[in-house]
mmCIF entry with sequence, helices, sheets and N, C-alpha, C, O atoms, coordinates in Angstrom:
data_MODEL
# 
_entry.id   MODEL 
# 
_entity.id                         1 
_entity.type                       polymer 
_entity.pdbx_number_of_molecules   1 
# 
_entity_poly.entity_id                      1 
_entity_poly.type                           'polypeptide(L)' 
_entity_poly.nstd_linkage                   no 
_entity_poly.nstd_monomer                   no 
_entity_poly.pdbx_seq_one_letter_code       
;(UNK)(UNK)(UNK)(UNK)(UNK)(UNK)(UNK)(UNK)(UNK)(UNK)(UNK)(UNK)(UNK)(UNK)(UNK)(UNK)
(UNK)(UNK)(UNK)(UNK)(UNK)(UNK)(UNK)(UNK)(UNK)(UNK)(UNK)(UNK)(UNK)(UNK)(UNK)(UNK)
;
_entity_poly.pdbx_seq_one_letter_code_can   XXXXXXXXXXXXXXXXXXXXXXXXXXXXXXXX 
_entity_poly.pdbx_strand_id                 A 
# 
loop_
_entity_poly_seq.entity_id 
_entity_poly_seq.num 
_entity_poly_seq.mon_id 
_entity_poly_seq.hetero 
1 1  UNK n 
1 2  UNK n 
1 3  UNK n 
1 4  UNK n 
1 5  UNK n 
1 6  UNK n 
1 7  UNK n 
1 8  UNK n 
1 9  UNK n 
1 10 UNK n 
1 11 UNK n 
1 12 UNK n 
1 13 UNK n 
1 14 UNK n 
1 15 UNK n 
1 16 UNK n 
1 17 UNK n 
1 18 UNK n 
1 19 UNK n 
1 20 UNK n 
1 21 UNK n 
1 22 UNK n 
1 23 UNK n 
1 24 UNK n 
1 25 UNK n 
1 26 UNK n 
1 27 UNK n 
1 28 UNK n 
1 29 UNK n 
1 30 UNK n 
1 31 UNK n 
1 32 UNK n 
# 
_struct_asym.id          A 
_struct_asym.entity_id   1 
# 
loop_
_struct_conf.conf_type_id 
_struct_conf.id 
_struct_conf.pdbx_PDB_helix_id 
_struct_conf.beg_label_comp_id 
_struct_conf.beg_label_asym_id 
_struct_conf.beg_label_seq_id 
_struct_conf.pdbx_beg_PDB_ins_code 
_struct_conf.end_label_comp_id 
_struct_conf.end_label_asym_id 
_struct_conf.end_label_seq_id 
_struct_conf.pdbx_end_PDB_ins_code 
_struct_conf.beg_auth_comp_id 
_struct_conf.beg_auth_asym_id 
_struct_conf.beg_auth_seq_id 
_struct_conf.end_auth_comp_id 
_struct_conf.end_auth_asym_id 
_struct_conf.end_auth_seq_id 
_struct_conf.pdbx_PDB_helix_class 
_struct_conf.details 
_struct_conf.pdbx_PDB_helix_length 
HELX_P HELX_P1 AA1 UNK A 7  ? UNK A 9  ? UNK A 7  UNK A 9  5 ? 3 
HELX_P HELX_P2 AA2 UNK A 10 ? UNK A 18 ? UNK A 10 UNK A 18 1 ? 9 
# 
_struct_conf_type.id          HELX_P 
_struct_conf_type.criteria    ? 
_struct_conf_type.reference   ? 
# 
loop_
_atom_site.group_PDB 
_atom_site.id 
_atom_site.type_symbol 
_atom_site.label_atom_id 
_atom_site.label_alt_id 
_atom_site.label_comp_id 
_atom_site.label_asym_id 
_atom_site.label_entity_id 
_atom_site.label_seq_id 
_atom_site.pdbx_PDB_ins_code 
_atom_site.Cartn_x 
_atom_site.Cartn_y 
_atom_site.Cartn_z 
_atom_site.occupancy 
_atom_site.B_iso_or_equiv 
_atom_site.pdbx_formal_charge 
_atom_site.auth_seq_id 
_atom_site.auth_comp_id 
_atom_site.auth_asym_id 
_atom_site.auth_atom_id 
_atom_site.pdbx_PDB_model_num 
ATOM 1   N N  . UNK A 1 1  ? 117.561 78.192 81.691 1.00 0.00 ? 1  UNK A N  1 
ATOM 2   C CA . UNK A 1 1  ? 116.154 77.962 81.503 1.00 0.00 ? 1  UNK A CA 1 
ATOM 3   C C  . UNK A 1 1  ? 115.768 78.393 80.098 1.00 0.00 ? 1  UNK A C  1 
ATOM 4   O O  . UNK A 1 1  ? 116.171 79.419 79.549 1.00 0.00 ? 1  UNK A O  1 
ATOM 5   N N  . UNK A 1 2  ? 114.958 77.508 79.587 1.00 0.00 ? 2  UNK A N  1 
ATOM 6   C CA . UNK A 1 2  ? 114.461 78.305 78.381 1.00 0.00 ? 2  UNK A CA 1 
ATOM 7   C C  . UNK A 1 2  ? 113.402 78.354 78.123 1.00 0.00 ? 2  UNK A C  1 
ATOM 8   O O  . UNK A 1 2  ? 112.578 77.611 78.655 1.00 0.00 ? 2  UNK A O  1 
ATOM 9   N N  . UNK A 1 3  ? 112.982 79.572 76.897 1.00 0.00 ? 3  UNK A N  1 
ATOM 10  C CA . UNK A 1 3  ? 111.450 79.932 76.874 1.00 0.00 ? 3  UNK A CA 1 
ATOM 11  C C  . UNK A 1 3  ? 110.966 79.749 76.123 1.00 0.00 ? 3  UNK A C  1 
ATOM 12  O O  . UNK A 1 3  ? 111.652 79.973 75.126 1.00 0.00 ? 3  UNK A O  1 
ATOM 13  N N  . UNK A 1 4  ? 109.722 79.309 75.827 1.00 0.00 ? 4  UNK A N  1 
ATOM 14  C CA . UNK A 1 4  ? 109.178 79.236 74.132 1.00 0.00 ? 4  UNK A CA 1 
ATOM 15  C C  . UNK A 1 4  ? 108.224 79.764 74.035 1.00 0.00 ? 4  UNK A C  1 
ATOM 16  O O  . UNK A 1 4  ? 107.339 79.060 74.523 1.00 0.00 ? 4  UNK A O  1 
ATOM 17  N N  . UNK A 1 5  ? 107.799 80.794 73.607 1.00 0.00 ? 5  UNK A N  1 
ATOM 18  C CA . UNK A 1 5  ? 106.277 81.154 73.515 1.00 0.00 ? 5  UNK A CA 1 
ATOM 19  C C  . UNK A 1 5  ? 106.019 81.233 71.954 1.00 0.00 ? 5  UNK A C  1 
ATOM 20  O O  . UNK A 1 5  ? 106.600 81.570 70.923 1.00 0.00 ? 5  UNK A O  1 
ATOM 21  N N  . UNK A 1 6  ? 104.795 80.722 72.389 1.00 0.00 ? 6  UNK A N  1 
ATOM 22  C CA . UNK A 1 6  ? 104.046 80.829 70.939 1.00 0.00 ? 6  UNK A CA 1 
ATOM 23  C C  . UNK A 1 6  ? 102.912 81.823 70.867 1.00 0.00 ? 6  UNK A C  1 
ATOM 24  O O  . UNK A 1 6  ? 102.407 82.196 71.926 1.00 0.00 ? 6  UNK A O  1 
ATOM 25  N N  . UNK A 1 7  ? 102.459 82.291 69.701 1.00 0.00 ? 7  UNK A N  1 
ATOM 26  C CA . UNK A 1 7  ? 100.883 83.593 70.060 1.00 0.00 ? 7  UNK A CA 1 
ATOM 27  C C  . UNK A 1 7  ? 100.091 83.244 70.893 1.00 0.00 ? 7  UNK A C  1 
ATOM 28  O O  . UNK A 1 7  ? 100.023 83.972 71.883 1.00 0.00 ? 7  UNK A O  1 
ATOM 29  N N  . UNK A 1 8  ? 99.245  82.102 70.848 1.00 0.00 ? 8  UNK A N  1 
ATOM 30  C CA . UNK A 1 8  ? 98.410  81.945 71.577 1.00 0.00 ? 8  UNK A CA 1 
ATOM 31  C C  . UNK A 1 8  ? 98.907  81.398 73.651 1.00 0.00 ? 8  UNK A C  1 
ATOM 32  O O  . UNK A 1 8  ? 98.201  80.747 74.421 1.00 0.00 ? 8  UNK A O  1 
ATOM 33  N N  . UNK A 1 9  ? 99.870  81.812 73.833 1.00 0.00 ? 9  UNK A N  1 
ATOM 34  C CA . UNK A 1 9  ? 100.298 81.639 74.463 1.00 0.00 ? 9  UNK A CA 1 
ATOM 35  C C  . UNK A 1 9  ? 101.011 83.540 75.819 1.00 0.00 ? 9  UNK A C  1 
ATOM 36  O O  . UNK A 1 9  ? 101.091 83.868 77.003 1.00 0.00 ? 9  UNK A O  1 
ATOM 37  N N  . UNK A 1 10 ? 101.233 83.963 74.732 1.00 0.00 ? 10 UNK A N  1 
ATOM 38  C CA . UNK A 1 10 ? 101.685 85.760 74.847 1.00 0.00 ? 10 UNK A CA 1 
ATOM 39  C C  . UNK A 1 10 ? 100.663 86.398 75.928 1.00 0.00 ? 10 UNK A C  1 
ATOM 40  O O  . UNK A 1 10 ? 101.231 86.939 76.877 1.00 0.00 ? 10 UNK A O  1 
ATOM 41  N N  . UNK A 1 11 ? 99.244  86.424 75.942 1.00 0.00 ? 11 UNK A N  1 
ATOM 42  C CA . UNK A 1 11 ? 98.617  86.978 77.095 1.00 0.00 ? 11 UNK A CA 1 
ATOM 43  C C  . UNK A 1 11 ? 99.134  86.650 78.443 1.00 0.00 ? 11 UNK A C  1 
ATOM 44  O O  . UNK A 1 11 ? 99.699  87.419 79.220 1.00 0.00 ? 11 UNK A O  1 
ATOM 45  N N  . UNK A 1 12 ? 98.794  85.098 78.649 1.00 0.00 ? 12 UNK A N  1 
ATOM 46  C CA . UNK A 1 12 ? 98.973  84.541 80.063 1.00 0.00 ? 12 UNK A CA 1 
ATOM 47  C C  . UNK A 1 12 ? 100.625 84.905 80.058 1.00 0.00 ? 12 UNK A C  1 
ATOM 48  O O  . UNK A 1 12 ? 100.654 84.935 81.289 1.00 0.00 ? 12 UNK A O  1 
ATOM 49  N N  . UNK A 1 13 ? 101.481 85.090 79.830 1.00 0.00 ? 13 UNK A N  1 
ATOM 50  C CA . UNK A 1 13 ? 102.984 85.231 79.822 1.00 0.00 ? 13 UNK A CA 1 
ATOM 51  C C  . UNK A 1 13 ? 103.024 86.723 80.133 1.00 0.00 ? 13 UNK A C  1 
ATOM 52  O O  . UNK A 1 13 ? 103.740 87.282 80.963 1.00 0.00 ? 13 UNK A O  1 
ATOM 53  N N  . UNK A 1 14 ? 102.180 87.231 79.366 1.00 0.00 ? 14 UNK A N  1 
ATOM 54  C CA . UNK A 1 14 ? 102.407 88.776 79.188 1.00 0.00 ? 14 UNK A CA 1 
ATOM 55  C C  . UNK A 1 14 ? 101.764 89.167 80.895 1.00 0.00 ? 14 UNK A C  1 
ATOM 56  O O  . UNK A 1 14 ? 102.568 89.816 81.564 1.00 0.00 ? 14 UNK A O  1 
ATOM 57  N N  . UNK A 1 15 ? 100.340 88.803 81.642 1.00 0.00 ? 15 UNK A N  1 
ATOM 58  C CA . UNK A 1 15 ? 100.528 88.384 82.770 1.00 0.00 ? 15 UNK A CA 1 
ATOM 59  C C  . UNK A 1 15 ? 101.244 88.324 84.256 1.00 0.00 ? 15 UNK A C  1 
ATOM 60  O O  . UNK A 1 15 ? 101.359 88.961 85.303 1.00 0.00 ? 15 UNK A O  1 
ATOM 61  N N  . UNK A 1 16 ? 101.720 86.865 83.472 1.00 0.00 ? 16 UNK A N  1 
ATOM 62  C CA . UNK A 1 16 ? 102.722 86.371 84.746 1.00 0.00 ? 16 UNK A CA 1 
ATOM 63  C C  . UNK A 1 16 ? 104.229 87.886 84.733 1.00 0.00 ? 16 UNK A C  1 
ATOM 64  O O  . UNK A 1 16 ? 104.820 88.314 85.725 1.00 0.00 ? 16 UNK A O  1 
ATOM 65  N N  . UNK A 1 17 ? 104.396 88.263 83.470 1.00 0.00 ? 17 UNK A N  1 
ATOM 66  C CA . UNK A 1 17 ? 105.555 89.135 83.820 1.00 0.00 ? 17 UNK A CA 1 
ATOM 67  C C  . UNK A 1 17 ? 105.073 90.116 84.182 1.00 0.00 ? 17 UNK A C  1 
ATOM 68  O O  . UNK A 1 17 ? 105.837 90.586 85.026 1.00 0.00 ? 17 UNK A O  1 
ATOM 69  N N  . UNK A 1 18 ? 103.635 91.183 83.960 1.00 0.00 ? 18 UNK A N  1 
ATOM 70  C CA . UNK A 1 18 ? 103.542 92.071 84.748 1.00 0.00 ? 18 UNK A CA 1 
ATOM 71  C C  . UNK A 1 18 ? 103.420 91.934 86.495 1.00 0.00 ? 18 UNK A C  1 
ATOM 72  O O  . UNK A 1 18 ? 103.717 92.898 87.200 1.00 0.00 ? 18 UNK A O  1 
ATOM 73  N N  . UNK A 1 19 ? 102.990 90.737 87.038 1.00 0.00 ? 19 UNK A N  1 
ATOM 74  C CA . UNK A 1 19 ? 103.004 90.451 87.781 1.00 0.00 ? 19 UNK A CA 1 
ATOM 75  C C  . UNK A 1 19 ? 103.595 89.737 88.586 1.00 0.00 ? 19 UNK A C  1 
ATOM 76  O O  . UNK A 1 19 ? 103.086 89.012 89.441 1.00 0.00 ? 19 UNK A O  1 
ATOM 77  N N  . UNK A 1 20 ? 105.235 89.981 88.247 1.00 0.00 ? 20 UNK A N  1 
ATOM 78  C CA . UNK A 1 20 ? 106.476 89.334 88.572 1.00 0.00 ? 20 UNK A CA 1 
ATOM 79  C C  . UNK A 1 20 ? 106.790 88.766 90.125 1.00 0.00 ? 20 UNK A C  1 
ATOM 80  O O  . UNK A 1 20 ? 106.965 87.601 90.481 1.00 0.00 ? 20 UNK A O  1 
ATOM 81  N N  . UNK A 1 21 ? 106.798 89.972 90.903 1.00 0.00 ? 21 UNK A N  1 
ATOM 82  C CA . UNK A 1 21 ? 106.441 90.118 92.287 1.00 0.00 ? 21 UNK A CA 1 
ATOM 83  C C  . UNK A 1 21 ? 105.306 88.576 92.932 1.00 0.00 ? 21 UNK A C  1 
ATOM 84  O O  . UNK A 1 21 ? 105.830 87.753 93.683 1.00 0.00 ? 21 UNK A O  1 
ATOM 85  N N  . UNK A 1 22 ? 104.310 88.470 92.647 1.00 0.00 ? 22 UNK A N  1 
ATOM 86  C CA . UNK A 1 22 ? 103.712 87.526 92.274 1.00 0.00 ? 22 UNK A CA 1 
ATOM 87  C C  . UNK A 1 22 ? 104.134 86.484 92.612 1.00 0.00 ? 22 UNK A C  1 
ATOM 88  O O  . UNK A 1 22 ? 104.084 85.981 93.734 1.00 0.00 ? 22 UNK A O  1 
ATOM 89  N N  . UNK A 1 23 ? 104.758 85.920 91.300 1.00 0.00 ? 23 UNK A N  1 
ATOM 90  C CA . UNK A 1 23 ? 105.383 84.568 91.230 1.00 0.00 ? 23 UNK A CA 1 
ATOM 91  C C  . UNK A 1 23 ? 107.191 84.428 91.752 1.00 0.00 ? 23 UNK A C  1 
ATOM 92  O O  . UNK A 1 23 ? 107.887 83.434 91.549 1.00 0.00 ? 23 UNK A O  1 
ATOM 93  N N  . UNK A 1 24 ? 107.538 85.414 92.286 1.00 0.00 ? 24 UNK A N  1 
ATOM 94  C CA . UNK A 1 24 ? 108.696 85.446 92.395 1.00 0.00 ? 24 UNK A CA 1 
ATOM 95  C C  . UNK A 1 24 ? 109.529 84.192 93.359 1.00 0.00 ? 24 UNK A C  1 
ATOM 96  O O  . UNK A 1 24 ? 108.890 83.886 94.365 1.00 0.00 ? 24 UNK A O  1 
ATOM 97  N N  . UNK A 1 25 ? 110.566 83.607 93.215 1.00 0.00 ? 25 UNK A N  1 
ATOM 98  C CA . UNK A 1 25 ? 110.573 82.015 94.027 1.00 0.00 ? 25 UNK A CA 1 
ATOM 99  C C  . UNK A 1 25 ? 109.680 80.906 93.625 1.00 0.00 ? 25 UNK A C  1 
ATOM 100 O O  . UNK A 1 25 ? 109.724 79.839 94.237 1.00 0.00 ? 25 UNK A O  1 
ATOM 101 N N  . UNK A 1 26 ? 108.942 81.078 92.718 1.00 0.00 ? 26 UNK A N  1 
ATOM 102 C CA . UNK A 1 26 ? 108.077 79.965 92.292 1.00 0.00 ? 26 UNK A CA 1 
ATOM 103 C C  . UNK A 1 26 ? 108.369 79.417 90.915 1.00 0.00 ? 26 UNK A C  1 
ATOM 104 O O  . UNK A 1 26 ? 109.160 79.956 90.141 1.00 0.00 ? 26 UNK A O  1 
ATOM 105 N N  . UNK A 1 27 ? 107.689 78.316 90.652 1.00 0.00 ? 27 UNK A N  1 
ATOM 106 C CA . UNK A 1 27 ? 107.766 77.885 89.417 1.00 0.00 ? 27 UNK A CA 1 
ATOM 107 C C  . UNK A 1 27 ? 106.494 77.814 88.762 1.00 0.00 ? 27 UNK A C  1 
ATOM 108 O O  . UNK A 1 27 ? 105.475 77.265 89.181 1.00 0.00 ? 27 UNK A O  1 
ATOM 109 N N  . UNK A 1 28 ? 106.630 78.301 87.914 1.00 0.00 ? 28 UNK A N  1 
ATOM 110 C CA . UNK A 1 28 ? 105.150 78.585 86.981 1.00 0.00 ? 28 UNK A CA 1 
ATOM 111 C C  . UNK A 1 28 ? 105.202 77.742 85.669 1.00 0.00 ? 28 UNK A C  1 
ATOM 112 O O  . UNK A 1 28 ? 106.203 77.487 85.000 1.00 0.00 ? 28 UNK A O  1 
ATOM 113 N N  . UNK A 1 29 ? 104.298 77.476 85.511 1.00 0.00 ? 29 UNK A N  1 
ATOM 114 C CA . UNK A 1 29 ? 103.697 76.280 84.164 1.00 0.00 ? 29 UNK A CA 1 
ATOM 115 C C  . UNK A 1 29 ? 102.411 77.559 83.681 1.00 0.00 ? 29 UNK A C  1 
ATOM 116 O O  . UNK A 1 29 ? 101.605 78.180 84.374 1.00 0.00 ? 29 UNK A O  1 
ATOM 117 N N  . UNK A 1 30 ? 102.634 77.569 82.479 1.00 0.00 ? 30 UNK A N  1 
ATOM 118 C CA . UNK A 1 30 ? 101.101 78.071 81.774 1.00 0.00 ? 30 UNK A CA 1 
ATOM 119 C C  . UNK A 1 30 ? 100.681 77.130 80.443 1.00 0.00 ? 30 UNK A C  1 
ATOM 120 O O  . UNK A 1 30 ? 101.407 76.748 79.525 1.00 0.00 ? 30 UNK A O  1 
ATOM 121 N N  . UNK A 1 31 ? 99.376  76.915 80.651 1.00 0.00 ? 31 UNK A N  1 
ATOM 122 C CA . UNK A 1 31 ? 98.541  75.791 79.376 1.00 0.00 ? 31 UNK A CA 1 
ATOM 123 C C  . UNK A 1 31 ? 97.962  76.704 79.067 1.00 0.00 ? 31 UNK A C  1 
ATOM 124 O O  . UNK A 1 31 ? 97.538  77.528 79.878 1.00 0.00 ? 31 UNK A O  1 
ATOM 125 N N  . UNK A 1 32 ? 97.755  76.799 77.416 1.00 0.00 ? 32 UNK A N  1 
ATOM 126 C CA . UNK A 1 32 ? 96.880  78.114 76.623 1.00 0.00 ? 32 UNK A CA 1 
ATOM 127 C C  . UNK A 1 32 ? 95.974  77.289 76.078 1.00 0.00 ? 32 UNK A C  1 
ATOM 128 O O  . UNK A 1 32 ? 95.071  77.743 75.374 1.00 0.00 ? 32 UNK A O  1 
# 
């Protein structure tokens, strides 16, 4: 899998990984 983040992008990412548990088994899309 690969990742690309760009700055305006880093919050919602920053986010989804504190809240790993969360999304765990899922597939996540983020639009900034």
């Amino acid at each position: 899998m690969k990742i690309i983040i760009e700055p305006s992008a880093a919050v919602p990412v920053a986010v989804v990984l504190k809240y790993a548990d969360r999304f765990a088994g899922k597939k996540v899309g983020i639009i900034s």
